[in-house]
BAKOL-109748 format. One record per residue (C-alpha): residue number from 0; residue in three letters; x, y, z. Coordinates in steps of 0.02 Angstrom, whole numbers. Each point is the difference from the previous one (the first is absolute). Example, Ala and Ser with C-alpha at 12.3 -4.5 7.8 and 13.67 -1.06 7.14 Angstrom:
<pt><num>0</num><residuo>Ala</residuo><u>615</u><v>-225</v><w>390</w></pt>
<pt><num>1</num><residuo>Ser</residuo><u>69</u><v>172</v><w>-33</w></pt>
END
This chain:
<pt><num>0</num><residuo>Unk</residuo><u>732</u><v>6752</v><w>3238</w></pt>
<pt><num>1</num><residuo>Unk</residuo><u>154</u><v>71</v><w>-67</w></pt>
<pt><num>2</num><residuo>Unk</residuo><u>70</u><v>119</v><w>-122</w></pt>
<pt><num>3</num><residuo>Unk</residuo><u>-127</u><v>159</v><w>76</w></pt>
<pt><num>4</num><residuo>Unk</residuo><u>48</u><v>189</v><w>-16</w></pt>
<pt><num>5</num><residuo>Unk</residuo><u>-69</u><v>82</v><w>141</w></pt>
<pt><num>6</num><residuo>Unk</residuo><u>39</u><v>188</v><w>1</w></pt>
<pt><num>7</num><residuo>Unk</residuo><u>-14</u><v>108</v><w>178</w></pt>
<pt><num>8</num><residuo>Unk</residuo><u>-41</u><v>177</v><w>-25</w></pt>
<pt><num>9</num><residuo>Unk</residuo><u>-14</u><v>90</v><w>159</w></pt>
<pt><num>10</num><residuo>Unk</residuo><u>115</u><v>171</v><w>43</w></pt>
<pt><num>11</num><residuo>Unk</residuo><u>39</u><v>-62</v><w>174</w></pt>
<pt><num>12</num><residuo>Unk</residuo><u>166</u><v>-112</v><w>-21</w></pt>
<pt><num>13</num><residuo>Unk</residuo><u>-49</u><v>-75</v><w>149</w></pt>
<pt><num>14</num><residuo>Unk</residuo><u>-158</u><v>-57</v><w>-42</w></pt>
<pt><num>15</num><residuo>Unk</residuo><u>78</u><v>-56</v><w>-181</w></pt>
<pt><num>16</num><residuo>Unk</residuo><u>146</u><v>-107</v><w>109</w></pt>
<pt><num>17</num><residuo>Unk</residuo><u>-148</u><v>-78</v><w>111</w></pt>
<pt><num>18</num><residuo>Unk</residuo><u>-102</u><v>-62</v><w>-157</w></pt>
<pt><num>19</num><residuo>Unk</residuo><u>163</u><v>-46</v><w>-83</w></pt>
<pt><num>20</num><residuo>Unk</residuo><u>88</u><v>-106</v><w>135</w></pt>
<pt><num>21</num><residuo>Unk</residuo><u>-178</u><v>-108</v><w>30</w></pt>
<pt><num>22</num><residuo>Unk</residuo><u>-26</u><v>-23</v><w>-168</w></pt>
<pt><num>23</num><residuo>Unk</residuo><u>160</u><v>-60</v><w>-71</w></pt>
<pt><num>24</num><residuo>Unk</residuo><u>-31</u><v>-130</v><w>136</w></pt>
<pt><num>25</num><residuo>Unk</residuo><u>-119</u><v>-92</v><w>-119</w></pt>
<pt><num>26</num><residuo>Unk</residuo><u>112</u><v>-110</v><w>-131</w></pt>
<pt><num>27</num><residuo>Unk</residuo><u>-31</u><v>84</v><w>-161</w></pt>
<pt><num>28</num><residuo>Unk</residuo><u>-26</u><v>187</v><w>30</w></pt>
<pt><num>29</num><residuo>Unk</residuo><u>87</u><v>109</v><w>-95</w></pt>
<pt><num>30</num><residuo>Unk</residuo><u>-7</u><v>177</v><w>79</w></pt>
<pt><num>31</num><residuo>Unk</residuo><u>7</u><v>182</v><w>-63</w></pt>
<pt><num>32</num><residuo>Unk</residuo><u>0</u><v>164</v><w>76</w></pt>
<pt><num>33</num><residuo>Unk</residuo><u>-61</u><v>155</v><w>-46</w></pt>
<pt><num>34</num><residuo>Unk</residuo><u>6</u><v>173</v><w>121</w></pt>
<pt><num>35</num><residuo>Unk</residuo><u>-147</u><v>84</v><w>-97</w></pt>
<pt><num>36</num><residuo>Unk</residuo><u>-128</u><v>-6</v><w>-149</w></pt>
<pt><num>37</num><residuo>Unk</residuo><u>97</u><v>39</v><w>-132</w></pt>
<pt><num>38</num><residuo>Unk</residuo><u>129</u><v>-112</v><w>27</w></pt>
<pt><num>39</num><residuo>Unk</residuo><u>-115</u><v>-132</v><w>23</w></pt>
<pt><num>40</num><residuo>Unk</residuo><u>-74</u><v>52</v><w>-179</w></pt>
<pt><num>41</num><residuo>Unk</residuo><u>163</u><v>4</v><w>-48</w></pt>
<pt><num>42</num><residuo>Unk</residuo><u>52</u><v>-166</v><w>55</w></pt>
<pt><num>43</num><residuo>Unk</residuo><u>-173</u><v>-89</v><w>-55</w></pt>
<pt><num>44</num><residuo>Unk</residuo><u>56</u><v>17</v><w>-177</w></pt>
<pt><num>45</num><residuo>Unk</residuo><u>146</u><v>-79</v><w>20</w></pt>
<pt><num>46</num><residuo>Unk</residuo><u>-48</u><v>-162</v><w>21</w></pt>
<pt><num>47</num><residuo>Unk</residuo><u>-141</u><v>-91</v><w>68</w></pt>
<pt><num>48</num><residuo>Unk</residuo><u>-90</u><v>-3</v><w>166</w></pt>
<pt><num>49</num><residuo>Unk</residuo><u>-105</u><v>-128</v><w>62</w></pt>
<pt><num>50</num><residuo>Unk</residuo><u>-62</u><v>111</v><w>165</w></pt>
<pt><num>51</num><residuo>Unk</residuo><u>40</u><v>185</v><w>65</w></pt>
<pt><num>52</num><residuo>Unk</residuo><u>-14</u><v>43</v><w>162</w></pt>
<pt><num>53</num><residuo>Unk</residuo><u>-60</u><v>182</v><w>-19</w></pt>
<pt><num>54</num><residuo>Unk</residuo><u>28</u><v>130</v><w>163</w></pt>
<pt><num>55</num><residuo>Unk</residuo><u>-167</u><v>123</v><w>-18</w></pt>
<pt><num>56</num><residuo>Unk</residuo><u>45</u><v>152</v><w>105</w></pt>
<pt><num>57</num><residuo>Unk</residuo><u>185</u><v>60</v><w>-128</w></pt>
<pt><num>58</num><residuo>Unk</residuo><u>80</u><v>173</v><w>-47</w></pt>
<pt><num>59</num><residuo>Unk</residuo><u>-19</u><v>53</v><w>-182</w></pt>
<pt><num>60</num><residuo>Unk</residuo><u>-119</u><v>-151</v><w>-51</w></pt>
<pt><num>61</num><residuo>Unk</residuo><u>-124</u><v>-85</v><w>123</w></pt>
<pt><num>62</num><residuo>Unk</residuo><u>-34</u><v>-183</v><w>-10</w></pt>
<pt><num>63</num><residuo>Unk</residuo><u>-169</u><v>5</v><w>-78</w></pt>
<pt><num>64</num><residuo>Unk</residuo><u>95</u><v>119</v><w>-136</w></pt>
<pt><num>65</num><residuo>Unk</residuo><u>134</u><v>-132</v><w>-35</w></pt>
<pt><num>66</num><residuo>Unk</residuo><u>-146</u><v>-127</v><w>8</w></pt>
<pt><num>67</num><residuo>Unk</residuo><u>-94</u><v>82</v><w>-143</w></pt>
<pt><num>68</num><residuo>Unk</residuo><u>135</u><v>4</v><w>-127</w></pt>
<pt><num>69</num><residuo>Unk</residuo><u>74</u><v>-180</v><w>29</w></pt>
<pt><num>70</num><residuo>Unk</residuo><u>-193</u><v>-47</v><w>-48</w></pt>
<pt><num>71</num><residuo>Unk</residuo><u>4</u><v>83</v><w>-153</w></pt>
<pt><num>72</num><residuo>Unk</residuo><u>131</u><v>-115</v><w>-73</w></pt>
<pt><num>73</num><residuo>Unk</residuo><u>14</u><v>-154</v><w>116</w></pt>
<pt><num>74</num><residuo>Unk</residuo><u>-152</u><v>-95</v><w>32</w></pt>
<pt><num>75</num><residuo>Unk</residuo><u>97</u><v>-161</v><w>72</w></pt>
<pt><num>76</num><residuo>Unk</residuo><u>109</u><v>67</v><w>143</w></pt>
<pt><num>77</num><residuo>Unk</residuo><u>-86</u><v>-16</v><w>174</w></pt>
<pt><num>78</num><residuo>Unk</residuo><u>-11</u><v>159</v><w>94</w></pt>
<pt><num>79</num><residuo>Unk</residuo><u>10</u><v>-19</v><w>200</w></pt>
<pt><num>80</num><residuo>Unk</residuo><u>-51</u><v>180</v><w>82</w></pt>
<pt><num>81</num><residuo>Unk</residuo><u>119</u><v>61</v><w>144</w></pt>
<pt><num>82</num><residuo>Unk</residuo><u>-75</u><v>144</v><w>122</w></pt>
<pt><num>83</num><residuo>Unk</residuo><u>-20</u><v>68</v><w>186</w></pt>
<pt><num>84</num><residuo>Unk</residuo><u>-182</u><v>73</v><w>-10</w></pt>
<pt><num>85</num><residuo>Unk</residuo><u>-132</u><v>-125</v><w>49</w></pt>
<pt><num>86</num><residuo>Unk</residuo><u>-147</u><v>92</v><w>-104</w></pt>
<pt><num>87</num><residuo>Unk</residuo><u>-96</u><v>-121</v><w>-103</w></pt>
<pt><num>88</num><residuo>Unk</residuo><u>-37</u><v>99</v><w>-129</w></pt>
<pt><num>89</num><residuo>Unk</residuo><u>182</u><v>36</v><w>-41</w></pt>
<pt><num>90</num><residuo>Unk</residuo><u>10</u><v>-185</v><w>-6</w></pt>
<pt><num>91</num><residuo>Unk</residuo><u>-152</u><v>-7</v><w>-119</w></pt>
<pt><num>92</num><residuo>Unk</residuo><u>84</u><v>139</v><w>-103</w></pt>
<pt><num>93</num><residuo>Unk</residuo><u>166</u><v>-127</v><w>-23</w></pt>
<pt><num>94</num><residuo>Unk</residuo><u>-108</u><v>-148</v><w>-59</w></pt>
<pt><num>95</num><residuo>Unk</residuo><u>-109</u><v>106</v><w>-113</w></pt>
<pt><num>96</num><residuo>Unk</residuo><u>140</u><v>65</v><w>-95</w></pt>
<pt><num>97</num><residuo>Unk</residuo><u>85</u><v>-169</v><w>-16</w></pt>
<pt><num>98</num><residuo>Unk</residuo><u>89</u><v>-34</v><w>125</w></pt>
<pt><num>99</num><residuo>Unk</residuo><u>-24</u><v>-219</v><w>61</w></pt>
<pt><num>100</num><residuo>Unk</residuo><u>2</u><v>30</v><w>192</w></pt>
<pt><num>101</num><residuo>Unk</residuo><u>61</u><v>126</v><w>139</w></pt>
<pt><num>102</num><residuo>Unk</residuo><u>98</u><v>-33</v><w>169</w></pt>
<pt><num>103</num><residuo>Unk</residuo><u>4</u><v>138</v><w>131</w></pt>
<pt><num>104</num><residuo>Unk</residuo><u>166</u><v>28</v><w>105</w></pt>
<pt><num>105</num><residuo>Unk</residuo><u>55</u><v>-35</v><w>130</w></pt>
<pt><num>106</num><residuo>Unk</residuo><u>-51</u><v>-205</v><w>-63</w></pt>
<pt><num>107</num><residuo>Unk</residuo><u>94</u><v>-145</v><w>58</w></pt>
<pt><num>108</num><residuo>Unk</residuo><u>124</u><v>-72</v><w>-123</w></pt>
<pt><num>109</num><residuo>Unk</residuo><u>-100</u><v>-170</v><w>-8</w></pt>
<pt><num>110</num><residuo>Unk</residuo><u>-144</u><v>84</v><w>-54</w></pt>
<pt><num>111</num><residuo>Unk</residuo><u>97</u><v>75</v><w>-150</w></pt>
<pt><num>112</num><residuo>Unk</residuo><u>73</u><v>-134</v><w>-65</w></pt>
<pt><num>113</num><residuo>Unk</residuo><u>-170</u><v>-98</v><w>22</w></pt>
<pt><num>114</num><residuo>Unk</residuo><u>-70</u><v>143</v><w>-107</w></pt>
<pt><num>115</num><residuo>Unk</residuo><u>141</u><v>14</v><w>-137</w></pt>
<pt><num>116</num><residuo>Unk</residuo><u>-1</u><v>-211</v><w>-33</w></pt>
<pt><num>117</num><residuo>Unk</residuo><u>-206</u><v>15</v><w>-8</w></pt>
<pt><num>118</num><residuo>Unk</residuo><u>-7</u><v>160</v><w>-113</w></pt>
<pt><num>119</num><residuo>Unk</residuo><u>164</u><v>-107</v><w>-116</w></pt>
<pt><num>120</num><residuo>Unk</residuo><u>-111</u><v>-186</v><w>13</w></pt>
<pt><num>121</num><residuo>Unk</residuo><u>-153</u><v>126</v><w>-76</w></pt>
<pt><num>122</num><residuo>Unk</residuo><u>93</u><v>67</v><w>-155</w></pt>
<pt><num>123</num><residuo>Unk</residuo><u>142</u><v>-100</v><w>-35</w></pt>
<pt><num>124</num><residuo>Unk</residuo><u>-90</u><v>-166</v><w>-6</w></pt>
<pt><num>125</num><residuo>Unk</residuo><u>-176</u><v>-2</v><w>-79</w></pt>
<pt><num>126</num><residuo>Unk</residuo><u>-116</u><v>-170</v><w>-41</w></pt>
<pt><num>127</num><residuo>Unk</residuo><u>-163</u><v>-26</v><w>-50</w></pt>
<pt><num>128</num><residuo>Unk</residuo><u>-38</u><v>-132</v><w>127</w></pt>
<pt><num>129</num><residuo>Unk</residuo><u>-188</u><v>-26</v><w>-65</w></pt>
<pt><num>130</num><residuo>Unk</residuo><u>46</u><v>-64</v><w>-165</w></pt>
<pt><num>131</num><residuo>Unk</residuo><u>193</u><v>-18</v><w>-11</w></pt>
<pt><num>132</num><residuo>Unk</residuo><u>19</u><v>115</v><w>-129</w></pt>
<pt><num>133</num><residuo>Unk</residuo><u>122</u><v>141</v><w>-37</w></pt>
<pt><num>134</num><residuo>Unk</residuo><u>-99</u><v>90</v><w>-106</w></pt>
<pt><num>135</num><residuo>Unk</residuo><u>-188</u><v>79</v><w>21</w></pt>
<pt><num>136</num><residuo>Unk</residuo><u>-76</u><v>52</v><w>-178</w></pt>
<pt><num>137</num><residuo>Unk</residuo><u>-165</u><v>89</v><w>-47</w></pt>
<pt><num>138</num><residuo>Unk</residuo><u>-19</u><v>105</v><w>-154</w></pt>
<pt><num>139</num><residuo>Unk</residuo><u>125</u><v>127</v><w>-24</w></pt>
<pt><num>140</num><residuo>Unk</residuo><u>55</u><v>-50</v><w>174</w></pt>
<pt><num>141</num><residuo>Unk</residuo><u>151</u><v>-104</v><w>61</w></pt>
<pt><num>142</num><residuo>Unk</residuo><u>45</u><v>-2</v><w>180</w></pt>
<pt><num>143</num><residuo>Unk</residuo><u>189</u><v>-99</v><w>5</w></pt>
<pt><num>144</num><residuo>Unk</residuo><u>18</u><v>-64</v><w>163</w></pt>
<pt><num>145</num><residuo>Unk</residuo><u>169</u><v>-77</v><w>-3</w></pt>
<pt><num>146</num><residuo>Unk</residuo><u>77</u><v>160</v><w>-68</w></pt>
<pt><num>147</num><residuo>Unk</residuo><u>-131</u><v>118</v><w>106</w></pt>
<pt><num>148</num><residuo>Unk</residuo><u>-51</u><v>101</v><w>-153</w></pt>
<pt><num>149</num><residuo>Unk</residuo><u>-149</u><v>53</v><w>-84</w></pt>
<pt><num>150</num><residuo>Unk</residuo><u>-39</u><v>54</v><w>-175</w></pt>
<pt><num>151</num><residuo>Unk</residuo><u>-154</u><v>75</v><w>-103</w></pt>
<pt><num>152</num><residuo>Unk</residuo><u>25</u><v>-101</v><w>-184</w></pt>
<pt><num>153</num><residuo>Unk</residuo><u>211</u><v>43</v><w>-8</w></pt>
<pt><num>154</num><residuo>Unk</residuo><u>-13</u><v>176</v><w>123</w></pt>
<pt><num>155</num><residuo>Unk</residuo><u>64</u><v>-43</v><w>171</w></pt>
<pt><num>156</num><residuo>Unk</residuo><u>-107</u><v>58</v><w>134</w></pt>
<pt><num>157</num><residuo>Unk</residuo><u>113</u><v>59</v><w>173</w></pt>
<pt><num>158</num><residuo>Unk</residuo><u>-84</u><v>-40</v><w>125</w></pt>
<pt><num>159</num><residuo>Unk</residuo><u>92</u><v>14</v><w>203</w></pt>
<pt><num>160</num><residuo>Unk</residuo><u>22</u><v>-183</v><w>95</w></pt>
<pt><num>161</num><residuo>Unk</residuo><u>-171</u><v>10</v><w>79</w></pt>
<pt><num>162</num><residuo>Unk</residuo><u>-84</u><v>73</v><w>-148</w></pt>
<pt><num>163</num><residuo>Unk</residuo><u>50</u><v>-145</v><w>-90</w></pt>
<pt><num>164</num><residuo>Unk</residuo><u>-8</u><v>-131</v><w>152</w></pt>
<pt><num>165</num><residuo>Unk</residuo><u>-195</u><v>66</v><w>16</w></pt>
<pt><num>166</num><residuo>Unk</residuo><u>-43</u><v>-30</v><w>-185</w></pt>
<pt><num>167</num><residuo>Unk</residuo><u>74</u><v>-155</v><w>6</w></pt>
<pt><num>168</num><residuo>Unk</residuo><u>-91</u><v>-46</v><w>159</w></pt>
<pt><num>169</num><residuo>Unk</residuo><u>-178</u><v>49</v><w>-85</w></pt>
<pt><num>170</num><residuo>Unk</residuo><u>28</u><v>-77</v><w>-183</w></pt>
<pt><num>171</num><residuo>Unk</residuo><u>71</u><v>-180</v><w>91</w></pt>
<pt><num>172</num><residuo>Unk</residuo><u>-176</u><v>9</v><w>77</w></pt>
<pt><num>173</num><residuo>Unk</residuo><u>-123</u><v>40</v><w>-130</w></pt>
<pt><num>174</num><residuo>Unk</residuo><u>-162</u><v>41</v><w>2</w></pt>
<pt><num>175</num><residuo>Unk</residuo><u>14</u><v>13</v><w>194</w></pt>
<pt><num>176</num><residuo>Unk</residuo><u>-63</u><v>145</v><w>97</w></pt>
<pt><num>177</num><residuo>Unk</residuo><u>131</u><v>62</v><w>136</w></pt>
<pt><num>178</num><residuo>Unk</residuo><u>-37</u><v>128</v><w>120</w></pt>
<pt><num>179</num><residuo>Unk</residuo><u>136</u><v>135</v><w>53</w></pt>
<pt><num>180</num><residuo>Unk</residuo><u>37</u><v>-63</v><w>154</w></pt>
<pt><num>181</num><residuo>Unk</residuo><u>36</u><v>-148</v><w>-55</w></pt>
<pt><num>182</num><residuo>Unk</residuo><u>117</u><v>36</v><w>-140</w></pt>
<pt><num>183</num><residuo>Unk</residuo><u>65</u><v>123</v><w>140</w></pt>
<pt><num>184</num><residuo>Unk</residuo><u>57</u><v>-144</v><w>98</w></pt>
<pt><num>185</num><residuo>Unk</residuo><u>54</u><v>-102</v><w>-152</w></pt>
<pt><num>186</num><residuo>Unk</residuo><u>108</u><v>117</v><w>-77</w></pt>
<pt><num>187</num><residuo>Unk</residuo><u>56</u><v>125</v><w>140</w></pt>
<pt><num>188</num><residuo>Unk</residuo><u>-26</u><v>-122</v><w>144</w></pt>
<pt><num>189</num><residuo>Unk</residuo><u>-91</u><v>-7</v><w>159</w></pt>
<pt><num>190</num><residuo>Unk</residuo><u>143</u><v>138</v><w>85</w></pt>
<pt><num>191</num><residuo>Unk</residuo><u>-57</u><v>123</v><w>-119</w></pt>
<pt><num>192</num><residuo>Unk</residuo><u>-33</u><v>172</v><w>70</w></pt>
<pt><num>193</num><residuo>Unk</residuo><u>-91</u><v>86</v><w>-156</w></pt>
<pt><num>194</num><residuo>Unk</residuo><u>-198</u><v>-16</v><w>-41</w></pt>
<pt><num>195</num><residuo>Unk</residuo><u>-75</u><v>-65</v><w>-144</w></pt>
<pt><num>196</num><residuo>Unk</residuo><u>15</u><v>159</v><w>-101</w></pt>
<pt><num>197</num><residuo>Unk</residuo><u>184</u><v>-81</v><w>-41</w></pt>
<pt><num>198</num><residuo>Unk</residuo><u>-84</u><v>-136</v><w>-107</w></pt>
<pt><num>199</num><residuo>Unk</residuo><u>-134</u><v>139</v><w>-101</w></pt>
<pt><num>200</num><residuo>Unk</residuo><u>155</u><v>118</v><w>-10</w></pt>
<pt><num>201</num><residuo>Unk</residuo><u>120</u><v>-170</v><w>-74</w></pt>
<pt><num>202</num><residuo>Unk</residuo><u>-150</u><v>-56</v><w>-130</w></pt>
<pt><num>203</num><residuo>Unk</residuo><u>-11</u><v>163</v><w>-63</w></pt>
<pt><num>204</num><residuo>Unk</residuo><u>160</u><v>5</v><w>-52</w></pt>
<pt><num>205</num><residuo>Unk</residuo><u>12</u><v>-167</v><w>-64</w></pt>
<pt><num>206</num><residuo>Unk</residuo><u>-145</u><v>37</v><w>-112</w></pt>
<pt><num>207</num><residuo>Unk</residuo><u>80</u><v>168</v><w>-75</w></pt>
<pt><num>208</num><residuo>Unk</residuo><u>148</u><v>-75</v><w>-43</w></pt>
<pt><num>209</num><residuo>Unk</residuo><u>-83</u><v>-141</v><w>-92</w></pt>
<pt><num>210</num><residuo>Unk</residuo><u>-106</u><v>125</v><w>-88</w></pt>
<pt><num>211</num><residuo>Unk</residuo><u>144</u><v>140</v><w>-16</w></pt>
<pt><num>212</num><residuo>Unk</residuo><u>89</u><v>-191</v><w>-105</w></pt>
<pt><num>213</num><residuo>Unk</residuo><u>-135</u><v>1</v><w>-104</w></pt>
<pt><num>214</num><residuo>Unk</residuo><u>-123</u><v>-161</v><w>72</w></pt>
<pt><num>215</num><residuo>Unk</residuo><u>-168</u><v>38</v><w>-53</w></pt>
<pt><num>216</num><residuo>Unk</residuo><u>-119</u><v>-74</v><w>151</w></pt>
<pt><num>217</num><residuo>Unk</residuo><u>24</u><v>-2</v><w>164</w></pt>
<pt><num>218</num><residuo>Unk</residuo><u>87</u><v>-125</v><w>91</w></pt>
<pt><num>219</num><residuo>Unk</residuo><u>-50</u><v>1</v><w>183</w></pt>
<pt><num>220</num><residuo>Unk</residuo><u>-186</u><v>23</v><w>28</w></pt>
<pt><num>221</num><residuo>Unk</residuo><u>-87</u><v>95</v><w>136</w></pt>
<pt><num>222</num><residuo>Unk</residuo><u>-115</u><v>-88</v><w>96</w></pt>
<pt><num>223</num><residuo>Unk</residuo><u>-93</u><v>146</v><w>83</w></pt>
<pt><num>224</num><residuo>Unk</residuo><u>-20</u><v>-16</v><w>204</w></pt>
<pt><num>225</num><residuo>Unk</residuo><u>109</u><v>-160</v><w>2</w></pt>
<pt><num>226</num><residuo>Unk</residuo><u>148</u><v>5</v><w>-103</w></pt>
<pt><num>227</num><residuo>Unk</residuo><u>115</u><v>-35</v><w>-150</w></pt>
<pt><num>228</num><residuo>Unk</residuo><u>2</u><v>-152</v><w>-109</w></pt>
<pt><num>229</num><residuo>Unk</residuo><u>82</u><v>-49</v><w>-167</w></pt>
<pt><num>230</num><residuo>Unk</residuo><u>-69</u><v>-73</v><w>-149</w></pt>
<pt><num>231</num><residuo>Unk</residuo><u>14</u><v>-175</v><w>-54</w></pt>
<pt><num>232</num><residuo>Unk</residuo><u>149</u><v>-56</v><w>-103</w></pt>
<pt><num>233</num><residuo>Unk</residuo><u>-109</u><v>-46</v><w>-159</w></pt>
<pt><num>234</num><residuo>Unk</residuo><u>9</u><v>144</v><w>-101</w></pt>
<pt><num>235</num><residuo>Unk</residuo><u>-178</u><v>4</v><w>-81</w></pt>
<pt><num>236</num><residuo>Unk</residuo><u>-45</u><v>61</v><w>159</w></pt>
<pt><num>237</num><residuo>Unk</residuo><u>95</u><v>180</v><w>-21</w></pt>
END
């Protein structure tokens, strides 16, 4: 893996030169600081970032704050959650709003560098292993995953890392009935604290922003008291 921008944003310099010092021990790191939100804004648009580490609990802008705007113009860069409170719901909060996962502190240093190369082998390097192809097309719909995009006809659709990882999951499996818990475990995996409101809360915004892009039918079907389930590729089915 090599050539990753990782930025730390955290207001605690200590806690900044802890991430830091582990993770420049992986070859191929690149690492960036920020002391607050804005900077980290500020710094996001100066070049790009393949994962932020993102302190909740910050003066001036909080970390679910900072969260919200890089979503509403980056859809690729993973977002790892930093924070000292232990409620589940504030972790549910993070991932509903976009964020890919959430560590509490203290953690051990193993466990964040285990977390930061799973979140970067997620959204850096994408495959359709069923059929070996890098593309996934209905009508009006083309999911690219080599380049982890997705349009509606030309429109691009922005969807977060586990928006898109989710779709994927469901159209490479067509026709297929999953329940929650098990896309919980698929896509969040087994360590995941949240319930299975995270995967209504993550199709419902999937399915606005495909509409909001214009795609006339809907994509991922409800299958009421089990699941969700996708429609087969062949289009005179939509």
């Amino acid at each position: 893996m090599t050539d990753i921008n990782i930025l730390i944003v955290d207001d605690e310099s200590m806690m900044r030169n802890l991430i830091r010092i582990h993770l420049s021990k992986q070859v191929g790191f690149k690492i960036t600081e920020a002391a607050n939100g804005k900077e980290a804004l500020k710094e996001i648009k100066k070049r790009p970032y393949n994962l932020v580490i993102l302190d909740v609990m910050m003066p001036e802008m909080n970390g679910w704050d900072v969260c919200k705007e890089i979503r509403k113009d980056y859809s690729n860069i993973a977002i790892l959650m930093l924070t000292a409170r232990t409620d589940t719901m504030d972790k549910v909060k993070g991932l509903d709003i976009g964020a890919d996962d959430y560590l509490t502190k203290p953690f051990k240093p193993e466990e964040l560098v285990a977390r930061v190369k799973a979140l970067l082998r997620r959204t850096t390097t994408f495959k359709d292993e069923k059929k070996n192809k890098t593309q996934i097309q209905l009508k009006d719909f083309t999911l690219d995953v080599k380049e982890h995009v997705a349009f509606v006809k030309d429109k691009l659709v922005h969807l977060t890392p586990k928006e898109f990882e989710l779709l994927k999951f469901l159209l490479s499996n067509p026709k297929q009935v999953f329940k929650r818990d098990q896309l919980l475990i698929k896509i969040w995996g087994i360590d995941f604290l949240g319930d299975e409101r995270t995967v209504d809360t993550h199709i419902k915004s999937i399915r606005q922003k495909l509409k909001k892009e214009g795609l006339g039918y809907n994509l991922i079907e409800t299958v009421w008291g089990v699941g969700y389930k996708t429609k087969g590729i062949d289009t005179d089915e939509i």
